[in-house]
Backbone bond lengths (Angstrom), bond angles and torsions (degrees), N, CA, C in turn:
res aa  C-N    CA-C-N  psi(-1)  N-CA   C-N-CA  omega(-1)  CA-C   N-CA-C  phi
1 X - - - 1.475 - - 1.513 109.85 -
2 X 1.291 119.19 134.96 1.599 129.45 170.48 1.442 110.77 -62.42
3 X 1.313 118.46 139.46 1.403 116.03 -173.65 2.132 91.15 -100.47
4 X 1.329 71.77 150.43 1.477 71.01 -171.93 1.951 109.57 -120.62
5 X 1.841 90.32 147.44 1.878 122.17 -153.37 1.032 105.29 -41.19
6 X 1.693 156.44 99.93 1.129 136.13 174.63 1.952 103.19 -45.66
7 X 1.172 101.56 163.71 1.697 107.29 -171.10 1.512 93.44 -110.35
8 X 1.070 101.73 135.32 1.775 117.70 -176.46 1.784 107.23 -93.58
9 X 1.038 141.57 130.50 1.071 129.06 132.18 1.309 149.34 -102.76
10 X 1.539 125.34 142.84 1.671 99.83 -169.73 1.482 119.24 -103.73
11 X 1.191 115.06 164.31 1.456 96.05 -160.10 1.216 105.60 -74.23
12 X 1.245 154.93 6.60 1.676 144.86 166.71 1.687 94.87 -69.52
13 X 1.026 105.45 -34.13 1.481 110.92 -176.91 1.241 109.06 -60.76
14 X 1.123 113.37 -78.40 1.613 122.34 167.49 1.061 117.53 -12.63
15 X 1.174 115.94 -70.65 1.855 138.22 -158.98 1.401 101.57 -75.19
16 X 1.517 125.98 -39.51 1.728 107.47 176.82 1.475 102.35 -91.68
17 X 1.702 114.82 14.20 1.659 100.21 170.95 1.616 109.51 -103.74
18 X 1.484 99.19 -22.56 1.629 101.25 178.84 1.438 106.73 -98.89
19 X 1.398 137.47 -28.27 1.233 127.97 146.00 1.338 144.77 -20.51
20 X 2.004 93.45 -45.95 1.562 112.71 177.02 1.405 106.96 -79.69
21 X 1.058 109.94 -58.15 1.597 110.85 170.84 1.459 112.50 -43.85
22 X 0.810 137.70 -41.60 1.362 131.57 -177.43 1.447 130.92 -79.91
23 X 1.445 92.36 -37.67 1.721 111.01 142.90 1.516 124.60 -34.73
24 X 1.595 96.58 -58.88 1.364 91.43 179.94 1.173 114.03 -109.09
25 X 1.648 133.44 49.56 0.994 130.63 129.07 1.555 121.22 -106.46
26 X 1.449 130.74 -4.29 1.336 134.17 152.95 1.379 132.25 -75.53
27 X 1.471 112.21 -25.22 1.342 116.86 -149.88 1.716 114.87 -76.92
28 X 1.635 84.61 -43.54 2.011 95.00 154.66 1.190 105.26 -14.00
29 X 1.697 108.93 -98.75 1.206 162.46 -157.02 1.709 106.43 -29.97
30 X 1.424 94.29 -64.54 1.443 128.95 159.91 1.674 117.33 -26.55
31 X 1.812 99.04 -75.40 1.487 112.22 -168.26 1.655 91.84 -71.30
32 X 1.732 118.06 -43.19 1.547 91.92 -175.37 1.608 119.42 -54.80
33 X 1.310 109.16 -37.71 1.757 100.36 -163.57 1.191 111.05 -73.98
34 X 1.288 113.53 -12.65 1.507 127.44 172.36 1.770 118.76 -60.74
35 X 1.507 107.29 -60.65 0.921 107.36 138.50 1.885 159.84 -33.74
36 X 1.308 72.46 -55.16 1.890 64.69 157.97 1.028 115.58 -90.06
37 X 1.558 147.75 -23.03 1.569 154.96 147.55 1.859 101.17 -14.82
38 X 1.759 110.33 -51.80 0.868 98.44 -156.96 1.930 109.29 -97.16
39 X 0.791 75.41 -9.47 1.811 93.10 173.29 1.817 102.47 -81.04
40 X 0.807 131.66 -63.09 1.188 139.77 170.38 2.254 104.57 -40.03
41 X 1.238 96.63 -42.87 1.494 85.99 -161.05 1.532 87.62 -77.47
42 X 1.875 117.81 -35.79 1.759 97.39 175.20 1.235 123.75 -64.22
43 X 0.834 106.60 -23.84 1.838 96.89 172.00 1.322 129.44 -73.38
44 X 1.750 98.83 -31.44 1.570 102.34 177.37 1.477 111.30 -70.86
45 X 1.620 120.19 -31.34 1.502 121.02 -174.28 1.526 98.21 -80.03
46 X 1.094 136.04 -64.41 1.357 132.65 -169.97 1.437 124.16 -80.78
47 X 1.582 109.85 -17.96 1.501 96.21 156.06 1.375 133.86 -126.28
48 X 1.602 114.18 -9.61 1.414 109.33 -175.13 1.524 103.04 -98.56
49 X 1.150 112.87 -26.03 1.693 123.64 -171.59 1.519 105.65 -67.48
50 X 1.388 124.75 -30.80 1.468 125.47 172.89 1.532 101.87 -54.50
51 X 1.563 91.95 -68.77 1.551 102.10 -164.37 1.695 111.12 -57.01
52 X 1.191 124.64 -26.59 1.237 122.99 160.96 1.396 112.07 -60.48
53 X 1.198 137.88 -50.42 1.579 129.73 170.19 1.107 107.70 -45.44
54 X 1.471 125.56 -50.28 1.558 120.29 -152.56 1.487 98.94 -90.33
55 X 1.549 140.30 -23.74 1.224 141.04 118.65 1.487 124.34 -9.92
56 X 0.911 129.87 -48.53 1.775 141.97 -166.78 1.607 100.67 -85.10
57 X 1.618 117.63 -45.03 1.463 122.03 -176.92 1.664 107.50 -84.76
58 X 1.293 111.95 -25.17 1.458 103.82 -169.90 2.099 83.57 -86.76
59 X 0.884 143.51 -36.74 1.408 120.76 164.22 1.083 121.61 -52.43
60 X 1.088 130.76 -50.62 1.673 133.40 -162.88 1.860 90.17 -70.56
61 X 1.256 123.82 -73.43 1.324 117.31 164.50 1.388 120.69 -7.49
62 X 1.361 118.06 -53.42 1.833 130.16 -161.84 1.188 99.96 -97.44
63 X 1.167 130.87 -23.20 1.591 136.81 178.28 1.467 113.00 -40.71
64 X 1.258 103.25 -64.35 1.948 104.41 -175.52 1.603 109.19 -95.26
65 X 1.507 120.75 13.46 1.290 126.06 145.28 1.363 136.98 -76.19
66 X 1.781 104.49 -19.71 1.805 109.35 -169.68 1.712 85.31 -120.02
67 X 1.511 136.61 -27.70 0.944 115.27 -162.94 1.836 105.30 -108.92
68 X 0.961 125.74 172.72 1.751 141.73 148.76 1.483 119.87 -58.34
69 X 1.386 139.85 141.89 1.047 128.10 -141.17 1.986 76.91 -92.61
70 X 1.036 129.01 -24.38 0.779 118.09 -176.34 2.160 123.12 -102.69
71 X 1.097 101.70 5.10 1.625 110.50 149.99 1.815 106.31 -105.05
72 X 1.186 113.51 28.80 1.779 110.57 165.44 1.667 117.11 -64.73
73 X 1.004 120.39 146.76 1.599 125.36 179.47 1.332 102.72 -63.01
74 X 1.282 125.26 166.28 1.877 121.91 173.74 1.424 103.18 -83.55
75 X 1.431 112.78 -40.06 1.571 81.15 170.23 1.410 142.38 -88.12
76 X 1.380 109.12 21.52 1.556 127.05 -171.71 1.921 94.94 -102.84
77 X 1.638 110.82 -20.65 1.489 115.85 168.46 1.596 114.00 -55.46
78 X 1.519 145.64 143.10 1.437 140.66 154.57 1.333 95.46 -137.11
79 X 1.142 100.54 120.86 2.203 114.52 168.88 1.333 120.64 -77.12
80 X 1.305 116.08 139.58 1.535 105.39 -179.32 1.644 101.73 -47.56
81 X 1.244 141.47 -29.31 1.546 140.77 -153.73 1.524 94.68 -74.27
82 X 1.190 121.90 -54.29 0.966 109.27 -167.60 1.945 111.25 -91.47
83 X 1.363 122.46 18.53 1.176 105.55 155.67 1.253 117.78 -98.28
84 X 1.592 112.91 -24.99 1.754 120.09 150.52 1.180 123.25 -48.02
85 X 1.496 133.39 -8.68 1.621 130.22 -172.59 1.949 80.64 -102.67
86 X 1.402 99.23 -32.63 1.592 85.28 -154.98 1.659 109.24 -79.46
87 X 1.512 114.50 -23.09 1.433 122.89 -178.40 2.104 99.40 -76.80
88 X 1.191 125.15 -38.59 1.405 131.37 -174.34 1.780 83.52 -65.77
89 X 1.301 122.97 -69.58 1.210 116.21 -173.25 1.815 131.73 -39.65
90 X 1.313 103.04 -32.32 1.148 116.28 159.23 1.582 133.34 -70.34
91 X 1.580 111.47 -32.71 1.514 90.07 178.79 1.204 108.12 -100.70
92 X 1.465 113.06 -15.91 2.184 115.75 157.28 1.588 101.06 -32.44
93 X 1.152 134.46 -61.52 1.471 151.25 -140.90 1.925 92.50 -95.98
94 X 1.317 117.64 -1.63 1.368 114.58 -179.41 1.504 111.69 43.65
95 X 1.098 127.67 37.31 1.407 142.65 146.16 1.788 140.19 -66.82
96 X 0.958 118.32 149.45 1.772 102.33 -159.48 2.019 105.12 -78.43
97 X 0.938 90.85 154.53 1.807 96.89 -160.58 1.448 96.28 -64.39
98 X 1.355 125.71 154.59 1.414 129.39 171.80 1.728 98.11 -116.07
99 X 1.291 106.61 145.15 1.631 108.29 159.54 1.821 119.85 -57.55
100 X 1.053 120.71 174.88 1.131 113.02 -161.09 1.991 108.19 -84.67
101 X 1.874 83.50 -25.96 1.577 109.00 -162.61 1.743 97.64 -71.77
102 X 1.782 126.28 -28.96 1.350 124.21 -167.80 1.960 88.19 -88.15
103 X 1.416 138.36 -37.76 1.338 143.07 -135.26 1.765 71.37 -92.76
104 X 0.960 153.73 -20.16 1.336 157.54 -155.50 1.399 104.10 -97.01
105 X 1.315 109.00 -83.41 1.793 116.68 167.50 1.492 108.92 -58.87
106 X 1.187 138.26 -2.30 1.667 130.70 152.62 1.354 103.50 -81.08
107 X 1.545 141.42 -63.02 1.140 128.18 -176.43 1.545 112.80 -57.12
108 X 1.404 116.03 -52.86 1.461 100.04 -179.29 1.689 121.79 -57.12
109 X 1.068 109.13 -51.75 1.862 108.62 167.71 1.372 101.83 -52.63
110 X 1.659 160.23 -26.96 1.120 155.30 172.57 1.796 105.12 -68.93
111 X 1.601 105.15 -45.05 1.378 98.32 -173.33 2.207 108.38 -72.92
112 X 1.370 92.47 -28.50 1.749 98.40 -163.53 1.693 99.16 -69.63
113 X 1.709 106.66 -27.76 1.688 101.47 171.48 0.982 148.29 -45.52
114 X 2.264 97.37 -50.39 1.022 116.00 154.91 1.626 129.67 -62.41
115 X 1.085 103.90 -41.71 1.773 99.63 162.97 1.324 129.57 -53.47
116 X 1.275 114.94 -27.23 1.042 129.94 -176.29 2.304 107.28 -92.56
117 X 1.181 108.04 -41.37 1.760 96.17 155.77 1.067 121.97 -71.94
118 X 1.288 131.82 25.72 1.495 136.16 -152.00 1.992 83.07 -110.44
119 X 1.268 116.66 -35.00 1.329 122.90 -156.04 1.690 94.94 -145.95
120 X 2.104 92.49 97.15 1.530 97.36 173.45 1.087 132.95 -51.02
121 X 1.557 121.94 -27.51 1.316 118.87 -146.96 1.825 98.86 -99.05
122 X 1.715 102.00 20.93 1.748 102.28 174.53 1.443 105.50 -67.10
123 X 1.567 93.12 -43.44 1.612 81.69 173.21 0.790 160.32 -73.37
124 X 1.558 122.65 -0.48 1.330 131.96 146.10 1.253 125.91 -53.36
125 X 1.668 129.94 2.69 1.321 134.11 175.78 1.650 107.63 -56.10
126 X 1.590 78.40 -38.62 2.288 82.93 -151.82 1.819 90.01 -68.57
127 X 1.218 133.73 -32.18 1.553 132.02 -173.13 1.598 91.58 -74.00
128 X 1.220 159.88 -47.72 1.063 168.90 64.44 1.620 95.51 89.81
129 X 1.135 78.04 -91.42 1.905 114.89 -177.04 1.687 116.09 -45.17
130 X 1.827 94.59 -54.92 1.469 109.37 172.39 1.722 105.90 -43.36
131 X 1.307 111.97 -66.63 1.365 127.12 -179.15 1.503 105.63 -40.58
132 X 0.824 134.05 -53.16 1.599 144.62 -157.95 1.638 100.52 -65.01
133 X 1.250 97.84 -60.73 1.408 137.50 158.19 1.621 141.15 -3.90
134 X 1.591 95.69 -67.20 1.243 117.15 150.30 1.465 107.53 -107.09
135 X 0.993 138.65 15.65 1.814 123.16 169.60 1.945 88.41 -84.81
136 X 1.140 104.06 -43.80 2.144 101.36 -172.19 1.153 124.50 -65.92
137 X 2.160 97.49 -25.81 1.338 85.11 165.70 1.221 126.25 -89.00
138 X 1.840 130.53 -21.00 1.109 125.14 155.12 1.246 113.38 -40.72
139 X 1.602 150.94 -58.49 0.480 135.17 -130.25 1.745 100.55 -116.12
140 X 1.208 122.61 26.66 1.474 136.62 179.30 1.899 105.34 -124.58
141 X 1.422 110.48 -33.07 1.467 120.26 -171.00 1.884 95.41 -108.95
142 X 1.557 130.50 -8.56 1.038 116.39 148.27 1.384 149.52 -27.34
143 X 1.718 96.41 -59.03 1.522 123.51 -178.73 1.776 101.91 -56.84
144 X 1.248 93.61 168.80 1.886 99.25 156.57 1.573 113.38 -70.31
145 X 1.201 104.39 -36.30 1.722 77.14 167.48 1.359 140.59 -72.35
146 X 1.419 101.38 -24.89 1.379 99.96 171.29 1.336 125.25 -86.03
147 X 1.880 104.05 -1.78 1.564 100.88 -173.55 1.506 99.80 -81.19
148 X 1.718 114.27 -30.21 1.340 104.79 -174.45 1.240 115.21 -83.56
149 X 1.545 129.25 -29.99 1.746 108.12 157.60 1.236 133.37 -50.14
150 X 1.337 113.83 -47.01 1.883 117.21 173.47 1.240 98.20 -62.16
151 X 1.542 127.72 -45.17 1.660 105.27 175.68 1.408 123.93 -33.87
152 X 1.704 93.60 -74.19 2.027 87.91 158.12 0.940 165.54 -12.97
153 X 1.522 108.36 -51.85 1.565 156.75 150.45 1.514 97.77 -37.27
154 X 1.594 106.42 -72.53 1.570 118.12 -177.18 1.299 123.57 -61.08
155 X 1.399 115.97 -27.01 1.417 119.62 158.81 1.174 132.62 -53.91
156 X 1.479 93.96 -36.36 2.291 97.48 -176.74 1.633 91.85 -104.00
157 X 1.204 120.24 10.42 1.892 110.20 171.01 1.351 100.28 -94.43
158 X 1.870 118.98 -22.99 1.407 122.15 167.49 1.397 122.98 -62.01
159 X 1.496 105.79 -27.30 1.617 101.14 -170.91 1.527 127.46 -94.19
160 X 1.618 96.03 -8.02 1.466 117.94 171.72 1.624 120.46 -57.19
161 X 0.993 141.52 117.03 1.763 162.76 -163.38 1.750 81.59 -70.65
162 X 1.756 90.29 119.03 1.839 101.67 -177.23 1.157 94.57 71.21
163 X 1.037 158.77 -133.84 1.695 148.79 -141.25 1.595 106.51 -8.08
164 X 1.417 105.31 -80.28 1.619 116.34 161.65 1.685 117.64 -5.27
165 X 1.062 120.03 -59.18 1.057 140.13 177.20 1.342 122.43 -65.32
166 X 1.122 111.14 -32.44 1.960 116.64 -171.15 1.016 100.62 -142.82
167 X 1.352 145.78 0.17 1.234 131.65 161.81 1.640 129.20 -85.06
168 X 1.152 136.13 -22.73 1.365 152.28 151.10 1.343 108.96 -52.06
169 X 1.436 121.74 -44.74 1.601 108.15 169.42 1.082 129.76 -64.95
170 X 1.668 96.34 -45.15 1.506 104.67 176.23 1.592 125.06 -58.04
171 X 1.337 123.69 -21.39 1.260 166.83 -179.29 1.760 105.63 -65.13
172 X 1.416 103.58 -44.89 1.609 114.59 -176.88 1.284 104.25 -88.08
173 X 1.319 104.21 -40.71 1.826 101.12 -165.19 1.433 107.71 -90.34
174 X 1.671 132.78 -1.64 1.469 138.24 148.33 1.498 110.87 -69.46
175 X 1.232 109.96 -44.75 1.596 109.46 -176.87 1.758 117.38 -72.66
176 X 1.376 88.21 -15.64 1.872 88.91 173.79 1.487 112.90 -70.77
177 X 1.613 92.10 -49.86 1.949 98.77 -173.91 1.447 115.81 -69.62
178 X 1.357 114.36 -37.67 1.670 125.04 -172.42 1.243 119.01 -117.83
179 X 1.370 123.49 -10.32 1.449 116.86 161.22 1.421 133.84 -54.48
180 X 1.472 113.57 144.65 1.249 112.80 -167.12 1.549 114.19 -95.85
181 X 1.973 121.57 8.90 1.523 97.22 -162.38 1.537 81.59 -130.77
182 X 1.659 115.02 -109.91 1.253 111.21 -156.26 1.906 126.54 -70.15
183 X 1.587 89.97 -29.97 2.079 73.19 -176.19 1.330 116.29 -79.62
184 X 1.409 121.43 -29.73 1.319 104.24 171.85 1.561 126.07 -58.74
185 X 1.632 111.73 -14.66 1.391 116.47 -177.66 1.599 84.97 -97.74
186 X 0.933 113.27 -67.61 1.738 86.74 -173.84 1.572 127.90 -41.50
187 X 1.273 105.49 -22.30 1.869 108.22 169.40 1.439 106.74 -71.07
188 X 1.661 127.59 8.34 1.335 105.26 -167.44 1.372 118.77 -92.52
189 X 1.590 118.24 0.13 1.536 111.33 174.96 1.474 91.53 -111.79
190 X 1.812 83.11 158.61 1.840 94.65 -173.99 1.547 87.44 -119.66
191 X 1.621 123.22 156.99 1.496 118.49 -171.70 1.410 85.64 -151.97
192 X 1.276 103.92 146.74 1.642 117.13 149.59 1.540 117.60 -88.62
193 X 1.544 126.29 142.43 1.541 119.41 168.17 0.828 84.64 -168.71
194 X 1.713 111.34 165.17 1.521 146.57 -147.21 1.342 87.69 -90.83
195 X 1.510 125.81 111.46 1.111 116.61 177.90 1.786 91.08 -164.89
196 X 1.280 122.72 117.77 2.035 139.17 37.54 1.841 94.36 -103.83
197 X 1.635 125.73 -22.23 1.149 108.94 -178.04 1.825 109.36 -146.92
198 X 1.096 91.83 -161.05 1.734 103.90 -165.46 1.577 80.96 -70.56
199 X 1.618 125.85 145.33 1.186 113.86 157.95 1.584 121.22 108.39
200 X 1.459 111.66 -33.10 1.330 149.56 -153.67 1.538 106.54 -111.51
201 X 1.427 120.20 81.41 1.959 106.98 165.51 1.207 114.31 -85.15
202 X 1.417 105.93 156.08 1.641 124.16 175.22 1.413 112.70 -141.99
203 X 1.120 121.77 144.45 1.785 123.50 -157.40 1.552 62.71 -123.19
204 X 1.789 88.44 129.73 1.621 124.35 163.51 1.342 118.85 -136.97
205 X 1.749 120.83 -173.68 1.317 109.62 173.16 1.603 101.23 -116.79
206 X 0.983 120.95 147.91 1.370 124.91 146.17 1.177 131.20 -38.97
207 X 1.572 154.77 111.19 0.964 132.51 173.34 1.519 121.92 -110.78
208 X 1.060 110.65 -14.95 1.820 128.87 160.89 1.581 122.57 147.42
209 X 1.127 123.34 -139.83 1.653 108.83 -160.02 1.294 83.26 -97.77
210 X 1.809 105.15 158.15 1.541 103.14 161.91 1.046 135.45 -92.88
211 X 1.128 145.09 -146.57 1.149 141.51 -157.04 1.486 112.96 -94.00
212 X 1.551 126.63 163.22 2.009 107.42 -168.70 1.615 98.15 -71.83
213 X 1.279 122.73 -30.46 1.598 128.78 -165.79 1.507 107.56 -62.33
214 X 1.035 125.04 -50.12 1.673 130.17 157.97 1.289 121.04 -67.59
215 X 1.496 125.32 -23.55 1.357 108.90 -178.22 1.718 103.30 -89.57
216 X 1.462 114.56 -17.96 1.845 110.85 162.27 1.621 110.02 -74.64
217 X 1.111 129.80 -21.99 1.525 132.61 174.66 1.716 102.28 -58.61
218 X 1.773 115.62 -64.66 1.174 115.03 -149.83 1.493 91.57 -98.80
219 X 1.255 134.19 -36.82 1.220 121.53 149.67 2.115 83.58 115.95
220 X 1.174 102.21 115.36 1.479 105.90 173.06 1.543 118.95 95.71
221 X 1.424 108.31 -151.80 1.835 89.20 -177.21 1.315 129.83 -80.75
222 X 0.857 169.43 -145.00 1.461 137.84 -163.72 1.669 94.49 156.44
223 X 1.593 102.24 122.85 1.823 86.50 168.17 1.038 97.35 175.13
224 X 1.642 108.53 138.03 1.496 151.89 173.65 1.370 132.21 -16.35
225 X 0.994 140.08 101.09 1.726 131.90 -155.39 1.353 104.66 -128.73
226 X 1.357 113.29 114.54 1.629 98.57 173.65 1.383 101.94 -96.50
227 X 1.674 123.76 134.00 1.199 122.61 158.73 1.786 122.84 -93.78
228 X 0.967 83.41 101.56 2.006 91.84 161.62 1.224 128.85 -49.76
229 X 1.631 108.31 117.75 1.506 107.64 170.18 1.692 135.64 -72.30
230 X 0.978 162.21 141.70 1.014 170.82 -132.23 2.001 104.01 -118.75
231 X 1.543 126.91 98.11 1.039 114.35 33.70 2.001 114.31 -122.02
232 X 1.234 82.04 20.84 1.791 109.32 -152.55 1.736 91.72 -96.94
233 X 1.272 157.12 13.64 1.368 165.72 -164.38 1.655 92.21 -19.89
234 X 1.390 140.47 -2.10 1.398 133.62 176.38 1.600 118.35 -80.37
235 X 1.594 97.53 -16.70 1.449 109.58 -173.19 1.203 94.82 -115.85
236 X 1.658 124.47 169.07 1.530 123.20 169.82 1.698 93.28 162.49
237 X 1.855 110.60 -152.25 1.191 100.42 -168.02 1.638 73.06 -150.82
238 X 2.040 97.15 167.40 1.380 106.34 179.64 1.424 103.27 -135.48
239 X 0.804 104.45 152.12 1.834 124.82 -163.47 1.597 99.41 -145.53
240 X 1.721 105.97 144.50 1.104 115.11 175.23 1.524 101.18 -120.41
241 X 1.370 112.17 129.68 1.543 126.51 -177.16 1.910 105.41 -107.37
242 X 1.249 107.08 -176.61 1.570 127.62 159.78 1.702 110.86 -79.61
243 X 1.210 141.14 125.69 0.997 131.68 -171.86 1.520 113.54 -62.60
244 X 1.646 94.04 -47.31 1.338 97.92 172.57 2.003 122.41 -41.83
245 X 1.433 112.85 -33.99 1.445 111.55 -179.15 1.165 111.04 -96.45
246 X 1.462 120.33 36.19 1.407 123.79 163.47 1.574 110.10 -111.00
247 X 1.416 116.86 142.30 1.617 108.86 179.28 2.177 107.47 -117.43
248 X 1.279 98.37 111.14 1.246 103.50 172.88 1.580 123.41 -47.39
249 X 1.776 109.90 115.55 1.540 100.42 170.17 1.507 115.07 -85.14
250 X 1.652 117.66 153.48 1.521 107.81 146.21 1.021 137.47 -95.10
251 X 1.564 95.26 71.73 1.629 120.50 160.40 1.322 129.85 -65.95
252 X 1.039 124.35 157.30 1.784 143.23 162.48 2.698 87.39 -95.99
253 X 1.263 74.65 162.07 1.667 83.38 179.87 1.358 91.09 -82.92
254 X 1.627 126.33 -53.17 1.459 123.65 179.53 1.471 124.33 -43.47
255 X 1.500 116.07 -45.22 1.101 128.67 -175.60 1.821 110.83 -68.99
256 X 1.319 103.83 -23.15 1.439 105.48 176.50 1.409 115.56 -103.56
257 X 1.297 110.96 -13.98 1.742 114.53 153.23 1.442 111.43 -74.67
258 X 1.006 122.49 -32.31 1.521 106.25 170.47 1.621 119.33 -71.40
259 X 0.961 120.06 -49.59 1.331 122.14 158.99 1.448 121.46 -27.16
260 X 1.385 109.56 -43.14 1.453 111.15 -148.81 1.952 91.57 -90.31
261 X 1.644 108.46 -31.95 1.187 137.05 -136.98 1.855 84.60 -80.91
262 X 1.485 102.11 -48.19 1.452 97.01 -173.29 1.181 117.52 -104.77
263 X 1.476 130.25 21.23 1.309 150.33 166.66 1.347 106.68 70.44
264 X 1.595 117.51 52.60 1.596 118.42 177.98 1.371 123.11 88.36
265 X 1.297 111.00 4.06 1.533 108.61 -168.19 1.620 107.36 -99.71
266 X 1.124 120.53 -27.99 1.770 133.91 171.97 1.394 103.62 -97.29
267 X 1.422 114.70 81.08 1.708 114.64 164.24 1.488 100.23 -59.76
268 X 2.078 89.76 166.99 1.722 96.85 164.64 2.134 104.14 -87.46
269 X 1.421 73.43 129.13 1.690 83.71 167.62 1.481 112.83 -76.27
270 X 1.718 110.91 115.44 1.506 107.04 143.87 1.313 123.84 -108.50
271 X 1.451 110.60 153.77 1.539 126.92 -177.41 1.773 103.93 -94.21
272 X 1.120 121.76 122.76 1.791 138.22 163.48 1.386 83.65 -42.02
273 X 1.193 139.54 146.78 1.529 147.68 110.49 1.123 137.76 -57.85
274 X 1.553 111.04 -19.85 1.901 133.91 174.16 1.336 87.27 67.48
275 X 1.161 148.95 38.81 1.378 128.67 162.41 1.579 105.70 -100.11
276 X 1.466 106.24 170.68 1.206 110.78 170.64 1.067 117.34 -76.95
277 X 1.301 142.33 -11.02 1.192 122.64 175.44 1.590 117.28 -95.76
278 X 1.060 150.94 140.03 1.570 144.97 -136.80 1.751 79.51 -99.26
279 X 1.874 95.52 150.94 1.149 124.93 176.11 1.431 107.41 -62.38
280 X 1.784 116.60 177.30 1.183 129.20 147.50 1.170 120.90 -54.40
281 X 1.597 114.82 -55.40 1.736 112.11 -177.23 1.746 103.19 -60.07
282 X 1.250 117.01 -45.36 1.605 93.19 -163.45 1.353 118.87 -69.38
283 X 1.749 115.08 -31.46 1.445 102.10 153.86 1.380 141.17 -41.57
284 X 1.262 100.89 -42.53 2.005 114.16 -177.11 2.024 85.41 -66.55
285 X 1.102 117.49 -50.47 1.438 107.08 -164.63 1.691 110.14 -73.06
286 X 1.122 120.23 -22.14 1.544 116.77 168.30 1.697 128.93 -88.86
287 X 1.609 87.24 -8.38 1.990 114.78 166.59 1.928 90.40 -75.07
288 X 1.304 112.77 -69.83 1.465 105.32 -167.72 1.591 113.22 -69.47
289 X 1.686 113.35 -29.93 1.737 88.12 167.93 1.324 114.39 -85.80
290 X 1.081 132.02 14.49 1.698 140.77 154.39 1.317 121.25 -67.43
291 X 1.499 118.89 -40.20 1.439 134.44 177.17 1.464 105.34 -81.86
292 X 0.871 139.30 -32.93 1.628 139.80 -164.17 1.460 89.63 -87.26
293 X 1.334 124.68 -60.57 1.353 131.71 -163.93 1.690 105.77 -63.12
294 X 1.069 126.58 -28.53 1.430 143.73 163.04 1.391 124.79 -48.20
295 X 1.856 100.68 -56.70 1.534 120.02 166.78 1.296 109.86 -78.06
296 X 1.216 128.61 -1.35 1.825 110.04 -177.53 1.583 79.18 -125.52
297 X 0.980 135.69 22.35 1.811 121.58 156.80 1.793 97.69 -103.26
298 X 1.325 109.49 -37.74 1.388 102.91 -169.98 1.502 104.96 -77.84
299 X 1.349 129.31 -36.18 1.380 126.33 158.78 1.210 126.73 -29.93
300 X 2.052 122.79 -71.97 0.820 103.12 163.56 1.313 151.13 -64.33
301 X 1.570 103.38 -11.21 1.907 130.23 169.51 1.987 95.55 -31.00
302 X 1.340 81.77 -74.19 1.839 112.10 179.54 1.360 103.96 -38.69
């Protein structure tokens, strides 16, 4: 018997093989936290950080309303001395003069700031607030009355030059993810059909019947499929088929966004039950080798 070459490696070798690997087991990990890092910081700058300002003034405001001028906090105190350091400081700096009454409410909002970074967790008020925020207005623009004022509302935000334009989409693609009536229920069946050609499946959603002008064209039931692109599932294309040449999966919508999301590489897992009576998956899988076997009999029919 031949003894066989031990295999050498060199370390450049090594290093862009354990490098890569390691790459691609961090990089996920990486780009996700990155991501939410950066989602997190827009919200904190553009929405909780307002409401924390306007938080900071509506205290200082209420301050010498709930308290005695003499149970006031120290930093809600400003001395004439120091609005004299702060007015000298200003025209040294050739800056435009402030009254004494604005150099007052600048130092005190300067001092209540610092009191207020003194204790991180102030800032979680404004996320707080946000929350509060929109739960009242859902739950004020819920009713019919409020659906038909914001309707209103939405009418003259339609007629605005640029709004017009990007606001109706934006409008569709909120109401897909968070709406409460028809598209999310119409996203609820997942189907396979021959779609861009004979031969060719694509897992889509249903979105409901089509229109009467196509259903007298194709003649019978007729209905709407959006297919999702791979890796963006927000974009895609819609096609109207025969219902009959559509084959129902037993999907979850999640389970077929993931699919779609990572371009085939995360199937839906089913578990055997060992029972006698056959699973969900093997039905859906004897529905789709039923349909294929259907189209390649009628093919060669043709």
């Amino acid at each position: 018997m031949g003894e066989t070459t031990p295999t050498h490696h060199s370390f450049g070798g090594d290093f862009k093989r354990f490098f890569g690997r390691g790459l691609g087991i961090l990089l996920p990990s990486i780009v996700t936290l990155w991501l939410l890092w950066q989602a997190f910081v827009f919200v904190f700058n553009t929405v909780a950080e307002p409401i924390n300002r306007s938080l900071r003034v509506g205290v200082i405001r209420a301050t010498p309303l709930l308290f005695e001028e003499e149970d006031w906090p120290t930093w809600y105190v400003v001395t004439p001395d120091q609005v004299g350091l702060r007015s000298a400081a200003l025209r040294l700096d050739g800056l435009s003069e402030m009254s004494p009454e604005a150099i007052e409410r600048d130092i005190r909002l300067g001092q209540f700031r610092g009191e207020w970074n003194k204790h991180w967790y102030l800032d979680g008020l404004g996320f707080i607030v946000a929350i509060i925020l929109i739960y009242l207005a859902g739950l004020l623009l819920g009713n019919y009355l409020g659906r038909q004022f914001y309707g209103r509302i939405e009418s003259l935000i339609a007629r605005i030059p640029g709004f017009k334009q990007v606001y109706p989409h934006v409008k569709q693609v909120v109401d897909l993810i968070f709406g409460e009536n028809s598209t999310m229920k119409a996203f609820s069946e997942v189907v396979l059909v021959e779609y861009p050609n004979k031969g060719t499946w694509s897992v889509g959603f249903v979105t409901g019947s089509s229109f009467g002008d196509v259903r007298a064209v194709l003649g019978g039931d007729v209905v709407s499929i959006f297919i999702p692109t791979s890796p963006t599932p927000m974009t895609g294309f819609v096609i109207n088929v025969l219902r009959k040449d559509t084959v129902k999966l037993d999907l979850s919508i999640d389970q077929a966004l993931r699919f779609i999301i990572t371009a085939g590489v995360l199937t839906p897992e089913h578990v055997e039950t060992g029972s006698s009576e056959e699973s969900k998956s093997s039905r859906a899988q004897k529905e789709i080798e039923r349909a294929i076997s259907e189209s390649a009999e009628g093919g060669s029919a043709g």
